[in-house]
CHARMM internal coordinates of N, CA and C (Angstrom, degrees):
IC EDIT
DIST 1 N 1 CA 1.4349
DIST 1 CA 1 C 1.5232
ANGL 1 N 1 CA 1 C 110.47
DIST 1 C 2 N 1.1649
ANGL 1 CA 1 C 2 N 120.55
DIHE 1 N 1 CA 1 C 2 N -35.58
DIST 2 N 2 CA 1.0894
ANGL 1 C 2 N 2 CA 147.68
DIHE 1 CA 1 C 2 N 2 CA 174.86
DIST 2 CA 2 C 1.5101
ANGL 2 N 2 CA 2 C 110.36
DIHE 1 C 2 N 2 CA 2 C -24.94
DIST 2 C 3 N 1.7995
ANGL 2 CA 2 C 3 N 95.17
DIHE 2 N 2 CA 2 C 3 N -62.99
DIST 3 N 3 CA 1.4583
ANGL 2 C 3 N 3 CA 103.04
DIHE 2 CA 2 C 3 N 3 CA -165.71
DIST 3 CA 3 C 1.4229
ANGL 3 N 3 CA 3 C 101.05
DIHE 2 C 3 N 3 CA 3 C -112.89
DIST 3 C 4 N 1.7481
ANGL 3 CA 3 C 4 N 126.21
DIHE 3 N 3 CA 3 C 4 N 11.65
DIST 4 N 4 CA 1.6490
ANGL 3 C 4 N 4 CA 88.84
DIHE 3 CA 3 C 4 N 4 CA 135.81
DIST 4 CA 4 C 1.1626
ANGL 4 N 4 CA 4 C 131.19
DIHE 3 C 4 N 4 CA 4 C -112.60
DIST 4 C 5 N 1.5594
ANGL 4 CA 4 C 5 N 113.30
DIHE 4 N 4 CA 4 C 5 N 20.55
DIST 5 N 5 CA 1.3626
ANGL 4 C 5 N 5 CA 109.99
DIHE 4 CA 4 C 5 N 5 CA 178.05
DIST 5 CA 5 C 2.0548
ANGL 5 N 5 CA 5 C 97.81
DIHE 4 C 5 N 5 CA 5 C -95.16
DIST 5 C 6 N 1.2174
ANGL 5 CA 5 C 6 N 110.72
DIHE 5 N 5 CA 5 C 6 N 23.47
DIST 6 N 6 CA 1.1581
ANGL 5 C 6 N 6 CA 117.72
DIHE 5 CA 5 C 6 N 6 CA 167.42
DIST 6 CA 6 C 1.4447
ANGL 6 N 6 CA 6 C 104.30
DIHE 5 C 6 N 6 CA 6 C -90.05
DIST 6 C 7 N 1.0897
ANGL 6 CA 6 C 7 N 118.45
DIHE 6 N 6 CA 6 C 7 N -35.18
DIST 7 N 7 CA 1.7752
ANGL 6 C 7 N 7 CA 135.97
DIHE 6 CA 6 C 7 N 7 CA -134.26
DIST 7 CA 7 C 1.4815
ANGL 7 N 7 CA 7 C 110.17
DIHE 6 C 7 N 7 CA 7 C -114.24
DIST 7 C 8 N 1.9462
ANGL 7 CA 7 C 8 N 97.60
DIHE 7 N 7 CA 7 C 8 N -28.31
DIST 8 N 8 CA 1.4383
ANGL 7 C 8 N 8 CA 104.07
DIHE 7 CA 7 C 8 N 8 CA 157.22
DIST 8 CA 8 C 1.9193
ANGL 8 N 8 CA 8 C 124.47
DIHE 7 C 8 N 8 CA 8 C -159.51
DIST 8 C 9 N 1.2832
ANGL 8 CA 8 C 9 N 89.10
DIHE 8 N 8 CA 8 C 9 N 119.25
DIST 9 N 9 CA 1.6823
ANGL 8 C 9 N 9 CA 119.47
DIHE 8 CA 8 C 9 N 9 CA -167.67
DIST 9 CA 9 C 1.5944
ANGL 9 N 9 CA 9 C 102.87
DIHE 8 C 9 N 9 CA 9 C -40.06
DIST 9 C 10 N 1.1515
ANGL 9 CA 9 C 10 N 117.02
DIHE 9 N 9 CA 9 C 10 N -33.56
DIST 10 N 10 CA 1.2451
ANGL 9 C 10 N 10 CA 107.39
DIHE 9 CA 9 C 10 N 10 CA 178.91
DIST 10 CA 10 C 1.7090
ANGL 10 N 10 CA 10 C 140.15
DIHE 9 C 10 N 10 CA 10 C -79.42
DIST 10 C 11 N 1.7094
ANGL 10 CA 10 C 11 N 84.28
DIHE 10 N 10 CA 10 C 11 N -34.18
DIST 11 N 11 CA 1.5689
ANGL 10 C 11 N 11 CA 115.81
DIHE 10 CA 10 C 11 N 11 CA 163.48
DIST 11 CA 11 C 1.7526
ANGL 11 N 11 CA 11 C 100.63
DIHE 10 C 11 N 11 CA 11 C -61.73
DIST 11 C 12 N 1.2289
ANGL 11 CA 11 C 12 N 117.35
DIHE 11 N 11 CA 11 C 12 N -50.24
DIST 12 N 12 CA 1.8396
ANGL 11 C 12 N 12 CA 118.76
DIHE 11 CA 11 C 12 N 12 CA -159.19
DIST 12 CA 12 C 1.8103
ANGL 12 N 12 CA 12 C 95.88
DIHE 11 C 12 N 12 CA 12 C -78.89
DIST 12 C 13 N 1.1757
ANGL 12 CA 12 C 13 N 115.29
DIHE 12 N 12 CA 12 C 13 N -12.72
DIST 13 N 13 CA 1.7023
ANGL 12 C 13 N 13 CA 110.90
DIHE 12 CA 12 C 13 N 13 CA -164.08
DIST 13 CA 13 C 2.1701
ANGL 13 N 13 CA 13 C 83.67
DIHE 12 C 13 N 13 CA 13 C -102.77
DIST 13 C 14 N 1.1469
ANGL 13 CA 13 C 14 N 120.18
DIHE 13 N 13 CA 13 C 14 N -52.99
DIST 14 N 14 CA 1.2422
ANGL 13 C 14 N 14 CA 107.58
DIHE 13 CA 13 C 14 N 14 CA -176.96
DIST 14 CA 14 C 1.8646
ANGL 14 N 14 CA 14 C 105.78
DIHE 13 C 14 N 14 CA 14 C -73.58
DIST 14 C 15 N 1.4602
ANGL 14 CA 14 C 15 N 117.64
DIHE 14 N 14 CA 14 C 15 N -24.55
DIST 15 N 15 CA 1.5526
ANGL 14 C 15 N 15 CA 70.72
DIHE 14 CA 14 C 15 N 15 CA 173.20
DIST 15 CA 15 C 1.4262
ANGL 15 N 15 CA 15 C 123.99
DIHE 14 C 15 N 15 CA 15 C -109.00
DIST 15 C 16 N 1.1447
ANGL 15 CA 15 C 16 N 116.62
DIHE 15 N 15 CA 15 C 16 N 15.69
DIST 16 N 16 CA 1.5091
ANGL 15 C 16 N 16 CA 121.02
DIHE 15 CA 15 C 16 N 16 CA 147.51
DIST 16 CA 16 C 1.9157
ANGL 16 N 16 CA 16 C 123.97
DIHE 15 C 16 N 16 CA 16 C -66.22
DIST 16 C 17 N 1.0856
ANGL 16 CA 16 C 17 N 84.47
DIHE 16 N 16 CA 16 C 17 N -20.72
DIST 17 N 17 CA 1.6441
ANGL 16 C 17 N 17 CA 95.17
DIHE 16 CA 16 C 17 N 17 CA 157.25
DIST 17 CA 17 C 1.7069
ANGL 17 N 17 CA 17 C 118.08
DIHE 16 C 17 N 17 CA 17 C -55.67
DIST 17 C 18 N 1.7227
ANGL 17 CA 17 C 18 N 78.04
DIHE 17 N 17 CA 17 C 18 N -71.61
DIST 18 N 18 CA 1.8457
ANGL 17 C 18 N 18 CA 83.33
DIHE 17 CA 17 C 18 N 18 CA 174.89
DIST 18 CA 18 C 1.3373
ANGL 18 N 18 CA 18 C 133.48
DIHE 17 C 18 N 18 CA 18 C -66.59
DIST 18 C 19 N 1.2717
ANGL 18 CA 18 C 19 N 92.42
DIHE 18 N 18 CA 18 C 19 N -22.58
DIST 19 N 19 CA 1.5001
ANGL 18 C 19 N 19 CA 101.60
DIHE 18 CA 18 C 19 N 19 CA 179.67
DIST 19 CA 19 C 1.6141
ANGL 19 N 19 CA 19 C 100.38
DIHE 18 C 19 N 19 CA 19 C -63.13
DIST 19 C 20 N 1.3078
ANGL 19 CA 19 C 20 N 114.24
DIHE 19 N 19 CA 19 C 20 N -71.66
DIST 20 N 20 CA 2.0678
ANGL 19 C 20 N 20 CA 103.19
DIHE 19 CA 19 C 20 N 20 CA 177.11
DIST 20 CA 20 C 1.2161
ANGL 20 N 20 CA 20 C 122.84
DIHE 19 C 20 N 20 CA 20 C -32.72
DIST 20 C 21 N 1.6238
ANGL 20 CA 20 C 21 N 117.53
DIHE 20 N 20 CA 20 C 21 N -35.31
DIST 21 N 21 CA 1.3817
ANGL 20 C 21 N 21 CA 115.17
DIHE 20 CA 20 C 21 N 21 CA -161.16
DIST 21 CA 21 C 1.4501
ANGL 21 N 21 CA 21 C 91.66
DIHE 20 C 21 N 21 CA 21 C -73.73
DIST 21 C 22 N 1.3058
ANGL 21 CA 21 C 22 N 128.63
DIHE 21 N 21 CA 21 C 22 N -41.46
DIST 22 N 22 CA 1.6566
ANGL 21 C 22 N 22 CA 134.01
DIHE 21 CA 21 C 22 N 22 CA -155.47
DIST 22 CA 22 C 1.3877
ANGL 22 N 22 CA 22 C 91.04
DIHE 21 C 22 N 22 CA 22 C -79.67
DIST 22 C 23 N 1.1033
ANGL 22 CA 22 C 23 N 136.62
DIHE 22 N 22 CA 22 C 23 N -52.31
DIST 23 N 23 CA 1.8829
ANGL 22 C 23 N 23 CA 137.20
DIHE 22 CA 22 C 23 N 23 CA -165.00
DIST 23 CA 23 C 1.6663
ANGL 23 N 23 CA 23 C 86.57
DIHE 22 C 23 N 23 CA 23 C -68.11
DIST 23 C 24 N 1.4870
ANGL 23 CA 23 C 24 N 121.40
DIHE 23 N 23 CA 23 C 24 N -42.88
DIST 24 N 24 CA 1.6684
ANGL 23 C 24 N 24 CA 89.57
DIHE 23 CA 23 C 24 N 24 CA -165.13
DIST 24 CA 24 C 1.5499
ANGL 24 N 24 CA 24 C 113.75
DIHE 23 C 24 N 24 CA 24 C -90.89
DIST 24 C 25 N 1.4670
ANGL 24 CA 24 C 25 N 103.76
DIHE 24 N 24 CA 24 C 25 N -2.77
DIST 25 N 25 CA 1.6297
ANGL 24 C 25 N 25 CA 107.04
DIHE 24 CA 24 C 25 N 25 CA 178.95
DIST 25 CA 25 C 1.7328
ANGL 25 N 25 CA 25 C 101.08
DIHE 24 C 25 N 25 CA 25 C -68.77
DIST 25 C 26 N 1.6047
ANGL 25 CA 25 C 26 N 94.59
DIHE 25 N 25 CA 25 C 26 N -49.20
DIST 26 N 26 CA 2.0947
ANGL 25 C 26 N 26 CA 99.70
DIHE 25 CA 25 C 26 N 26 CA -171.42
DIST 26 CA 26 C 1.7490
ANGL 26 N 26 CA 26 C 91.81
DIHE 25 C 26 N 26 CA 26 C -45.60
DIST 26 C 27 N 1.4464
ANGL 26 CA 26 C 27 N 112.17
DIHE 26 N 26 CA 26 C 27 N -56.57
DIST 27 N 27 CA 1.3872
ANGL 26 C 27 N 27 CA 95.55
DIHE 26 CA 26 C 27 N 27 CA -140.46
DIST 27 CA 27 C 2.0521
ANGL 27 N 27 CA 27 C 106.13
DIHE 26 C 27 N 27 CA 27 C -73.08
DIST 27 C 28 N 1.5848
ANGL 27 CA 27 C 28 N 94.78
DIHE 27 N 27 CA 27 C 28 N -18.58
DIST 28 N 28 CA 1.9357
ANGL 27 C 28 N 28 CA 75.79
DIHE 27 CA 27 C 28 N 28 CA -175.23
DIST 28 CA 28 C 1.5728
ANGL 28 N 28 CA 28 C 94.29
DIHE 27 C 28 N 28 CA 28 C -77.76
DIST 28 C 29 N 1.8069
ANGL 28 CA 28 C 29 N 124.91
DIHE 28 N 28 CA 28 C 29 N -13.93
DIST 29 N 29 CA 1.3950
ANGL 28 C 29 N 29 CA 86.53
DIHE 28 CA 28 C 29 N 29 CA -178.55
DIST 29 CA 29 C 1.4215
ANGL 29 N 29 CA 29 C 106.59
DIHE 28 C 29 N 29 CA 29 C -88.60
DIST 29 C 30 N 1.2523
ANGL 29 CA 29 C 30 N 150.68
DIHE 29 N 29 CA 29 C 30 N -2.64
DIST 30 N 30 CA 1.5240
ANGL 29 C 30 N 30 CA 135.38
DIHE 29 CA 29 C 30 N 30 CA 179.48
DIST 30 CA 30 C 1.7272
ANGL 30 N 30 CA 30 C 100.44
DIHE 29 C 30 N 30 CA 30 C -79.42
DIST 30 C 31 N 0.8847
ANGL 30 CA 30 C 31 N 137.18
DIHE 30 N 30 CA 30 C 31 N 58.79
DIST 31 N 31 CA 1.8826
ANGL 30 C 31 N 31 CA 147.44
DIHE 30 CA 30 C 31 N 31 CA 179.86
DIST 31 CA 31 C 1.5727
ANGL 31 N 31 CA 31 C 91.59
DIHE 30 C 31 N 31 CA 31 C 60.46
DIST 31 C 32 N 1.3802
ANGL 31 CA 31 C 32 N 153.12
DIHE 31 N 31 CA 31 C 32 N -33.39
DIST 32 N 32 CA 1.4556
ANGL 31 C 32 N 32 CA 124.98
DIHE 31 CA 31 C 32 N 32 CA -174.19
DIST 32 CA 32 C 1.6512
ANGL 32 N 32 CA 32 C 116.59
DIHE 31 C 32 N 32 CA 32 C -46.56
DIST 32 C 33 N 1.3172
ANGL 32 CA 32 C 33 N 91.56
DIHE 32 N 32 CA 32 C 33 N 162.37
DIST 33 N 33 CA 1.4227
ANGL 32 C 33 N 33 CA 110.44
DIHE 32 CA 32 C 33 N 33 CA 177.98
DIST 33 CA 33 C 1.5580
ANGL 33 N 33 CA 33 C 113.17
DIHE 32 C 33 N 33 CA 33 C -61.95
DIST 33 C 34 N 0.9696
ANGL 33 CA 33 C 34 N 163.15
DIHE 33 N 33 CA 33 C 34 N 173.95
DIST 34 N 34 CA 1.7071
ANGL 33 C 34 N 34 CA 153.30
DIHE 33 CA 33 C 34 N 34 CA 114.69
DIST 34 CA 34 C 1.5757
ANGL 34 N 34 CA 34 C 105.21
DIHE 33 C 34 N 34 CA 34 C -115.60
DIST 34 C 35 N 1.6366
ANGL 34 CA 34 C 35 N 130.02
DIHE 34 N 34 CA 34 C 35 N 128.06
DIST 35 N 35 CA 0.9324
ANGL 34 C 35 N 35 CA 126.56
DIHE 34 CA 34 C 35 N 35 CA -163.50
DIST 35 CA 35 C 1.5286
ANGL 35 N 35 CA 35 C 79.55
DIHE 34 C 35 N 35 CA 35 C -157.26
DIST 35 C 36 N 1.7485
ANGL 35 CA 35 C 36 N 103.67
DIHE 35 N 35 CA 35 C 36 N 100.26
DIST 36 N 36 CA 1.7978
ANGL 35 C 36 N 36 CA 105.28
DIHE 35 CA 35 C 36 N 36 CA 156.03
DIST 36 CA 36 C 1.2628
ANGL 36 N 36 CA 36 C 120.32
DIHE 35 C 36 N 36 CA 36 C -126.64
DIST 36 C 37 N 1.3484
ANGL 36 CA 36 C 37 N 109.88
DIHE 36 N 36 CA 36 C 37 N 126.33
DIST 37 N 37 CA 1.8887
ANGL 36 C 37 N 37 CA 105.53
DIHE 36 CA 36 C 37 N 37 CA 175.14
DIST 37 CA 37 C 2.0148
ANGL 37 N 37 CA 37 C 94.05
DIHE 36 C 37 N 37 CA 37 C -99.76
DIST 37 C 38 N 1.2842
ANGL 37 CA 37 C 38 N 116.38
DIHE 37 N 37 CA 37 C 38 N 137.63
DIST 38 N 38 CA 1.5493
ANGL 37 C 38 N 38 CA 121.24
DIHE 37 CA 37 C 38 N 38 CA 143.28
DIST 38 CA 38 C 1.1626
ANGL 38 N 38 CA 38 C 99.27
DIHE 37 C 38 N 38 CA 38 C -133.01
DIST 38 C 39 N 1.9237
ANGL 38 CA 38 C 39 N 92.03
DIHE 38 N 38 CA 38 C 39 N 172.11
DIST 39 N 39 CA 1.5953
ANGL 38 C 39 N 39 CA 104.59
DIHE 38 CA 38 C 39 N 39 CA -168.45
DIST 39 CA 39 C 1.5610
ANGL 39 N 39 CA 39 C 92.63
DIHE 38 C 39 N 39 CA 39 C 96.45
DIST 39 C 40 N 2.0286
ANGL 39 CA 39 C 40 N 96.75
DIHE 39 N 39 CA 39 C 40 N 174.53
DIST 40 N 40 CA 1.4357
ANGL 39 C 40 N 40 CA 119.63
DIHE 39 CA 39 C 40 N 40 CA -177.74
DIST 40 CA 40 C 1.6283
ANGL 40 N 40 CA 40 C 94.39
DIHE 39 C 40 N 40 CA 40 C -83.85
DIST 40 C 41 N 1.3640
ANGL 40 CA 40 C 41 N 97.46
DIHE 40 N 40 CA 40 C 41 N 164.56
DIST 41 N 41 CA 1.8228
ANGL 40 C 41 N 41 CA 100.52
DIHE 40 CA 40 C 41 N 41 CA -171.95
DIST 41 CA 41 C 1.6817
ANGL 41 N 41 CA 41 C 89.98
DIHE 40 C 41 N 41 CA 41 C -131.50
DIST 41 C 42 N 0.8096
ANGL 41 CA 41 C 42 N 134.51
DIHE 41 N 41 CA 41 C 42 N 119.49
DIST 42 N 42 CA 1.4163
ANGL 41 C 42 N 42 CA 140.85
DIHE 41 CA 41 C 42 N 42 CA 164.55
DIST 42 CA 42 C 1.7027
ANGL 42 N 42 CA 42 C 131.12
DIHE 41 C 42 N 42 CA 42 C -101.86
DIST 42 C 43 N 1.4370
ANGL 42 CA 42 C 43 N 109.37
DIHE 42 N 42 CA 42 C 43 N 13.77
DIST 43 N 43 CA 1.7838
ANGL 42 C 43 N 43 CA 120.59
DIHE 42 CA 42 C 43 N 43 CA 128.67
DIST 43 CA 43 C 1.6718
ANGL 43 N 43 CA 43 C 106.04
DIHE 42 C 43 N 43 CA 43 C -161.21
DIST 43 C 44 N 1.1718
ANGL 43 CA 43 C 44 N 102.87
DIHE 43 N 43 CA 43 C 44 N -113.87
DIST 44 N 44 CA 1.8380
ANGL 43 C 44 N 44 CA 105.80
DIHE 43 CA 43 C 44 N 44 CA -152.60
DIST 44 CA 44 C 1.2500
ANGL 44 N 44 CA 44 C 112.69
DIHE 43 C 44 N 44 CA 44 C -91.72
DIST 44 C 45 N 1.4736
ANGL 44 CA 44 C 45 N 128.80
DIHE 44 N 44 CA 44 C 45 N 122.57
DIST 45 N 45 CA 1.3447
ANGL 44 C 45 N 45 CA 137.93
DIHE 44 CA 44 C 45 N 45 CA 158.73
DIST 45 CA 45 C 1.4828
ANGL 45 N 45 CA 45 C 112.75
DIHE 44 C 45 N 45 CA 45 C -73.17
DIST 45 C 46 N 1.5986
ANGL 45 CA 45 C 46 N 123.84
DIHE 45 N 45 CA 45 C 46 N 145.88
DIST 46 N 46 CA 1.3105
ANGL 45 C 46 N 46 CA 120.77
DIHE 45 CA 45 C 46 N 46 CA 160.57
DIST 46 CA 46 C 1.5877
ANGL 46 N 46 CA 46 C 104.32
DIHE 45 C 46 N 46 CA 46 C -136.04
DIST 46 C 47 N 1.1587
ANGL 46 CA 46 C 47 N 115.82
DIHE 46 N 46 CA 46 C 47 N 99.71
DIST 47 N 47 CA 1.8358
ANGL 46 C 47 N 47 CA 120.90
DIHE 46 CA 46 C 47 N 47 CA 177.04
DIST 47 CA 47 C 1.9286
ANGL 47 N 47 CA 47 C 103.46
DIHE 46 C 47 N 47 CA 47 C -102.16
DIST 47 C 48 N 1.3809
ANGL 47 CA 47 C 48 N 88.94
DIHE 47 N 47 CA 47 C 48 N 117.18
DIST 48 N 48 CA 1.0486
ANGL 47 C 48 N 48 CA 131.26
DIHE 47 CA 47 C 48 N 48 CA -173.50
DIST 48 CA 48 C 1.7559
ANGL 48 N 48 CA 48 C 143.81
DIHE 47 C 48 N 48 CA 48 C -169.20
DIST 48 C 49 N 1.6943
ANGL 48 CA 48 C 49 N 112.08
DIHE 48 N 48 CA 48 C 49 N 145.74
DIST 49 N 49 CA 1.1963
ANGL 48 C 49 N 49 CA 108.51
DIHE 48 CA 48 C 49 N 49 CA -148.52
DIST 49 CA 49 C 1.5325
ANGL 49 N 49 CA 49 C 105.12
DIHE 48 C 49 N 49 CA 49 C -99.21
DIST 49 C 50 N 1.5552
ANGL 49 CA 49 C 50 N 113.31
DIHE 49 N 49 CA 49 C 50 N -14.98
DIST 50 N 50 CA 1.1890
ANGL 49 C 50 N 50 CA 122.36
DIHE 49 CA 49 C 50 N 50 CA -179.81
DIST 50 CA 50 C 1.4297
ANGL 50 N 50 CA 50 C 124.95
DIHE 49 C 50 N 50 CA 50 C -167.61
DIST 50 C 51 N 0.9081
ANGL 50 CA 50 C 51 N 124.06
DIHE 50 N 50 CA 50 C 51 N 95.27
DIST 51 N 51 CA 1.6505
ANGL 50 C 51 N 51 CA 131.19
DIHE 50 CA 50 C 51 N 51 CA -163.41
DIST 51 CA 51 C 1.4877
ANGL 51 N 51 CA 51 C 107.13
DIHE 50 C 51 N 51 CA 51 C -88.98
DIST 51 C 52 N 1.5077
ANGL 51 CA 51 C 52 N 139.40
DIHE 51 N 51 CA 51 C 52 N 128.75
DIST 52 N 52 CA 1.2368
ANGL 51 C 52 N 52 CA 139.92
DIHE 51 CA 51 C 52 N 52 CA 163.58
DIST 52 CA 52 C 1.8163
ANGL 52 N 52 CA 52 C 112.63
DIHE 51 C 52 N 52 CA 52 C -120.62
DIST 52 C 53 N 1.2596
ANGL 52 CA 52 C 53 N 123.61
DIHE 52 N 52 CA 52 C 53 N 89.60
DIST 53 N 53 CA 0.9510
ANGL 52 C 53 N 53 CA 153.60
DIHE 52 CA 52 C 53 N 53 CA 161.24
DIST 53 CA 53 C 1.6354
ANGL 53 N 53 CA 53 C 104.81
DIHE 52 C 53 N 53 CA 53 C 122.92
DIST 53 C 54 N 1.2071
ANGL 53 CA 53 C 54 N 116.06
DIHE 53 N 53 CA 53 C 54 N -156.84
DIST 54 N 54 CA 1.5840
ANGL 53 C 54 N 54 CA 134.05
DIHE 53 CA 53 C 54 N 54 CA -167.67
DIST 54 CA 54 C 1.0868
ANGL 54 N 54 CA 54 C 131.78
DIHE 53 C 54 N 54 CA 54 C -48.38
DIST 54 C 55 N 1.3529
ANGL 54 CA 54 C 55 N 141.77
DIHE 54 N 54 CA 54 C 55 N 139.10
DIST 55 N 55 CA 1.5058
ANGL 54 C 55 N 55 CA 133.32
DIHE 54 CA 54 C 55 N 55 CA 174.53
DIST 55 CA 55 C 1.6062
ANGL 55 N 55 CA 55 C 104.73
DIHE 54 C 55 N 55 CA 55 C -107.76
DIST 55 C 56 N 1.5744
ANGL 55 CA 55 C 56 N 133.94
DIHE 55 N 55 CA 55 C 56 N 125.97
DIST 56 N 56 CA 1.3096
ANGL 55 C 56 N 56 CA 102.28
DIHE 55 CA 55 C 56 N 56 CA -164.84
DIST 56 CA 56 C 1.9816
ANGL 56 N 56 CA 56 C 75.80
DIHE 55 C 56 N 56 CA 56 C -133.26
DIST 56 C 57 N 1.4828
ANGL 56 CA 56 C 57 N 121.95
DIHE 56 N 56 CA 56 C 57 N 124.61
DIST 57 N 57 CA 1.6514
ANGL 56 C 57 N 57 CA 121.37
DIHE 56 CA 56 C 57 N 57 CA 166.19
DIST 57 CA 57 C 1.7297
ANGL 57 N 57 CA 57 C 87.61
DIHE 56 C 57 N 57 CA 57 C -90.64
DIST 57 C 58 N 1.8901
ANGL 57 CA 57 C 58 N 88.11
DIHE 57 N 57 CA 57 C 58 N 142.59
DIST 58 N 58 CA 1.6775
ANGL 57 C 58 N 58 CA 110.13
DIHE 57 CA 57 C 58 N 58 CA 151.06
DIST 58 CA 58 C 2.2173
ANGL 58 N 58 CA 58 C 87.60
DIHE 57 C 58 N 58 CA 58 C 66.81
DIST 58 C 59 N 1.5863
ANGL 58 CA 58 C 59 N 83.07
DIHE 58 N 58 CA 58 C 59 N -166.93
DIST 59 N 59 CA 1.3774
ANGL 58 C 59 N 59 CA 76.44
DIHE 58 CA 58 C 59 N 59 CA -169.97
DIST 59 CA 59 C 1.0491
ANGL 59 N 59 CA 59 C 112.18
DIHE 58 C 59 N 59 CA 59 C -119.55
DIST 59 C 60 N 2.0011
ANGL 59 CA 59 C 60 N 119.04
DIHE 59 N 59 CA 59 C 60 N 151.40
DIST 60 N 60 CA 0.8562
ANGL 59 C 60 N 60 CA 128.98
DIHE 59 CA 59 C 60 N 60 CA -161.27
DIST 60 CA 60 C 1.5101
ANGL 60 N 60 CA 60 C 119.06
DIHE 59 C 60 N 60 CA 60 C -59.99
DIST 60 C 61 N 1.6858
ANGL 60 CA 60 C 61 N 114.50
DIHE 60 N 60 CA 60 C 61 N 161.58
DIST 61 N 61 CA 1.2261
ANGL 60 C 61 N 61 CA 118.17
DIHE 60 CA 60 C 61 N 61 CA -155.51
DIST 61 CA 61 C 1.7910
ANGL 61 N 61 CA 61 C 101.57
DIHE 60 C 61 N 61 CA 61 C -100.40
DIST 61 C 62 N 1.1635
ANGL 61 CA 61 C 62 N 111.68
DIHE 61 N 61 CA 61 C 62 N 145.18
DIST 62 N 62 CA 1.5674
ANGL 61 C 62 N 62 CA 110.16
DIHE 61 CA 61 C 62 N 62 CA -171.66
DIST 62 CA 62 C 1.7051
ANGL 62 N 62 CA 62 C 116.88
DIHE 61 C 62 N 62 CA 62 C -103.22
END
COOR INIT
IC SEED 1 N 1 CA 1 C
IC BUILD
């Protein structure tokens, strides 16, 4: 594979594609976390594998 995704740009750009999708599918299913945002984000992300109590953005309200 090696040497035709040397030989052709299109083959080496799609299977490095797949290749991420497959490494990050294995790893959230063996118990890891997988946490991906793409795209514009227009407020708060929280990536995380296990939260035990509150998430609070900016400051609390009175």
């Amino acid at each position: 594979m090696r040497r035709v995704a040397q030989q052709d740009p299109d083959f080496d750009r799609e299977l490095r594609v797949l290749w991420e999708q497959a490494r990050t599918e294995l790893h959230a299913r063996t118990g890891g976390v997988m946490n991906h945002v793409s795209g514009s984000v227009g407020g708060n992300i929280v990536q995380a594998g296990k939260i035990e109590g509150g998430i609070t953005f900016g400051p609390t309200s009175s």
